[in-house]
C-alpha positions in Angstrom: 86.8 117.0 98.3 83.6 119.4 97.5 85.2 119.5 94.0 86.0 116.2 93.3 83.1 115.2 91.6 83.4 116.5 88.2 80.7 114.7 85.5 82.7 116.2 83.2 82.4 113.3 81.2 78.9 113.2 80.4 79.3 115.8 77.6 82.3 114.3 75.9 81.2 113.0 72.2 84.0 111.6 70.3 84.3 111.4 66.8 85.1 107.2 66.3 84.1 106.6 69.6 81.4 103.9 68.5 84.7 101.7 67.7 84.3 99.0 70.4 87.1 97.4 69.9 89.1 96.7 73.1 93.2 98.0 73.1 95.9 96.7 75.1 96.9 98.7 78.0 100.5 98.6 79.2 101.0 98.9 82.6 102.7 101.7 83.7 106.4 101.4 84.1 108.1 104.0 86.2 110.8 106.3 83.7 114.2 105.7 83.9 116.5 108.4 85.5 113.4 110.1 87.4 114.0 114.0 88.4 112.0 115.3 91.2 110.3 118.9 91.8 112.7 120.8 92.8 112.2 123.4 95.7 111.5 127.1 94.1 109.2 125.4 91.7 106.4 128.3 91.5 102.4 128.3 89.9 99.7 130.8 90.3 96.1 130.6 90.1 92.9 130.2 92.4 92.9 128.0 95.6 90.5 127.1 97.6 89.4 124.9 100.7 87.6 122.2 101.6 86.7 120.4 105.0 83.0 118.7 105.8 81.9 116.0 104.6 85.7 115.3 103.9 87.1 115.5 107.5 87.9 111.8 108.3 87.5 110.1 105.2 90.8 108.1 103.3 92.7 110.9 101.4 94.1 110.3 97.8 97.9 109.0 99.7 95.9 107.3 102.0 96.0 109.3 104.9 92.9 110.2 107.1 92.2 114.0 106.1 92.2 116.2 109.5 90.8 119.5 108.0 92.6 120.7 111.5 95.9 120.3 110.0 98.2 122.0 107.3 97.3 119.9 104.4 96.5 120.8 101.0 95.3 118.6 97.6 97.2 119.4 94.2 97.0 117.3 90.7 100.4 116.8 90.2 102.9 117.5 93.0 104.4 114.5 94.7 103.0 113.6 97.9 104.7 114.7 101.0 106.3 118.1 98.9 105.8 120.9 101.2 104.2 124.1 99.5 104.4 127.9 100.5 101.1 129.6 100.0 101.5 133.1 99.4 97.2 135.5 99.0 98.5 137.9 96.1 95.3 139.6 97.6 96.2 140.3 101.1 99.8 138.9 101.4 99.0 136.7 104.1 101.0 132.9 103.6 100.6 129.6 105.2 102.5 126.3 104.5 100.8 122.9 103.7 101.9 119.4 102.7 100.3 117.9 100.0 98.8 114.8 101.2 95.5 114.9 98.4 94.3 115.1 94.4 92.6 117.8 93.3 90.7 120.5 93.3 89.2 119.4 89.6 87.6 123.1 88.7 89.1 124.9 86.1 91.9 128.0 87.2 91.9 126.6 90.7 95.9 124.9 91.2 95.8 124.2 95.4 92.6 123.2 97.6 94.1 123.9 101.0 92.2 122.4 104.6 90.4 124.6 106.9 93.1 125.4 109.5 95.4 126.6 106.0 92.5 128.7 105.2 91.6 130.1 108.4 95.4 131.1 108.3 94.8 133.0 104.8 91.5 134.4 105.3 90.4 132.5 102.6 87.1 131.1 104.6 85.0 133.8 104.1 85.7 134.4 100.2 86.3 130.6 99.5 88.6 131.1 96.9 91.6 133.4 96.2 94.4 134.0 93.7 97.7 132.6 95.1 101.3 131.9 94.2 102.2 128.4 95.5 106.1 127.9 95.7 107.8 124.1 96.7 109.8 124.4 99.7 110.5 121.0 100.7 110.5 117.8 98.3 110.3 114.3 100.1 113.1 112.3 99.6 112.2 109.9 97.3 110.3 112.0 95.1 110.2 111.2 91.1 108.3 112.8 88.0 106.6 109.5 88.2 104.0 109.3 85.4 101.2 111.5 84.0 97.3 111.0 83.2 94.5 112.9 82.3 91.2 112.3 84.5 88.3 112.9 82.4 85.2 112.2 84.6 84.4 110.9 87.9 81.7 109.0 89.0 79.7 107.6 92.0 78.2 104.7 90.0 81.2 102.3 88.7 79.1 101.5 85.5 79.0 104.9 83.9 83.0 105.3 84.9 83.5 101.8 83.1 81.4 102.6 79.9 83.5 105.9 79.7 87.1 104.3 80.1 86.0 102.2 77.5 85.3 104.6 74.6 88.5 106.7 76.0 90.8 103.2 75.8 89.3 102.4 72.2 90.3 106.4 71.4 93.1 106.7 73.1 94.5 103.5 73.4 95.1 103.5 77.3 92.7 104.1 80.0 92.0 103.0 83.8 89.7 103.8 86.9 90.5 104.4 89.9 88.8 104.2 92.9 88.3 106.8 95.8 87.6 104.8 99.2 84.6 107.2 100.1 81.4 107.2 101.3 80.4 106.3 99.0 83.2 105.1 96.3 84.3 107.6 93.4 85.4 106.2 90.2 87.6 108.4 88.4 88.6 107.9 84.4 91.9 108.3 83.8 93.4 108.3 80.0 97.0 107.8 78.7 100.4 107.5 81.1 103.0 109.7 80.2 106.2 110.2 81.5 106.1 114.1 81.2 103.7 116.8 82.6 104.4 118.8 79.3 103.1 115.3 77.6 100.1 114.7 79.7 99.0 118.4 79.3 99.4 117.9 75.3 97.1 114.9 75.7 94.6 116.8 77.6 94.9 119.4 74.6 94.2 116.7 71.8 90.9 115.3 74.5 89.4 118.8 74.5 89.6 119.5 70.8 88.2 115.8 69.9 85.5 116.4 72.4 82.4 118.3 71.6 81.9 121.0 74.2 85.7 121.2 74.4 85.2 119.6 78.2 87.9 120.3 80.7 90.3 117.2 81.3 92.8 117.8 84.3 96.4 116.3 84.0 96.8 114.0 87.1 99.8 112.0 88.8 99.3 108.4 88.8 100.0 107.7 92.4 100.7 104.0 93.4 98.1 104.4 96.2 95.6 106.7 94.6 
C-alpha cells in the first residue's frame, strides 16, 4: 500500500538504547479462551484507498490484491471480517473484507481498494471520515496477539539494526517481511494478548522516543 512505508523509525532516540545486549524473545503463543470481534463492533476516523503499484502484488493474508474487488486493509481486524463502510460526509456505504495491514498514517483506521472507493466517492478527495462497523466475522476468528510496528524498511539492514535497540528496550522484537517488489521489512515490538495492551505499549514507545514518533498497534498474523 502507498502508505505502507512509514520511516517512522529513523527519528526514534531512546534513552538506554546503546545497551547492546541481546534479550530472549518468546515466541508467541496464541491466549487461551480466545474471543473474536464481534459483529456491531464500530470505529471512526479517516479512510482512504489505494490501488497502483499495489494491484497484483501478495497482500498482508496472502492473497493477490485485485484493486477491482471489495477489499480493504485494517491494523487489527481479523482477516476475512467483513466491514460496513458508512462516508459521514455524503452518507454513501460500501462493504469490504479485510484481506490487508494498514494504512500506517496517523487518524486514518480503513484503506479501502479502488472499486470500494469508486462506490464512496472517495477517489476524487482520497480520503474521508468514516464509521466502519463489523458485519460478518470469519469463523475461526480469535483476538490473536498484539504488536506495535515501529518502522518499515526497504533495506533489511536498517529494519535489523532497529529491532535490535527495540528488543534490548523492550525486550521482544521481530521483522517481518512484505513479499513486494521489492521486499518491506517491518519492525514489530512486544506481543500482547490484548489491543488495550498493545496500545499501552505503543503509549510507553512514543513517550521514550524523542519526537514522540507514531507507532501503530498491529495483529501478528501467522501469514503476515
Amino acid at each position: 500500500m502507498r502508505t505502507l512505508i512509514v520511516l517512522v523509525a529513523a527519528t526514534i532516540a531512546l534513552a538506554g538504547c546503546g545497551h547492546r545486549k541481546r534479550a530472549r524473545v518468546t515466541p508467541p503463543r496464541t491466549p487461551r479462551n480466545p474471543v473474536a470481534v464481534q459483529p456491531g463492533h464500530t470505529e471512526e476516523g479517516i479512510a482512504s484507498w489505494y490501488g497502483h503499484p499495489y494491484h497484483g502484488r501478495v497482500a498482508a493474508n496472502g492473497e493477490i490484491y485485485d484493486m477491482e474487488k471489495m477489499t480493504a486493509a485494517h491494523r487489527t481486524l481479523p482477516f476475512d471480517t467483513w466491514v460496513r463502510v458508512y462516508d459521514l460526509d455524503n452518507s454513501r456505504t460500501t462493504e469490504v473484507r479485510i484481506t490487508d495491514r494498514g494504512p500506517f498514517v496517523g487518524g486514518r483506521i480503513i484503506d479501502v481498494s479502488h472499486a470500494a472507493a469508486r462506490e464512496l466517492e472517495l477517489i476524487g478527495p482520497g480520503v474521508a471520515r468514516v464509521r466502519i462497523e463489523v458485519i460478518r466475522s470469519p469463523a475461526n476468528a480469535a483476538q490473536g496477539l498484539f504488536a506495535v510496528q515501529v518502522g518499515a524498511f526497504r533495506d533489511r539492514a536498517n529494519a535489523e539494526r532497529l529491532r535490535d535497540r527495540m528488543e534490548a528496550r523492550y525486550g521482544s522484537a521481530r521483522l517481518l517481511e512484505r513479499a513486494e517488489n521489492p521486499s518491506v521489512w517491518r519492525v514489530l515490538v512486544g506481543a500482547e494478548t490484548t489491543e488495550d495492551g498493545a496500545n499501552r505499549l505503543a503509549e510507553r514507545i512514543r513517550q521514550d522516543s524523542v519526537e514522540k514518533t507514531p507507532a501503530f498497534v498491529v495483529r501478528i498474523d501467522s501469514v503476515t
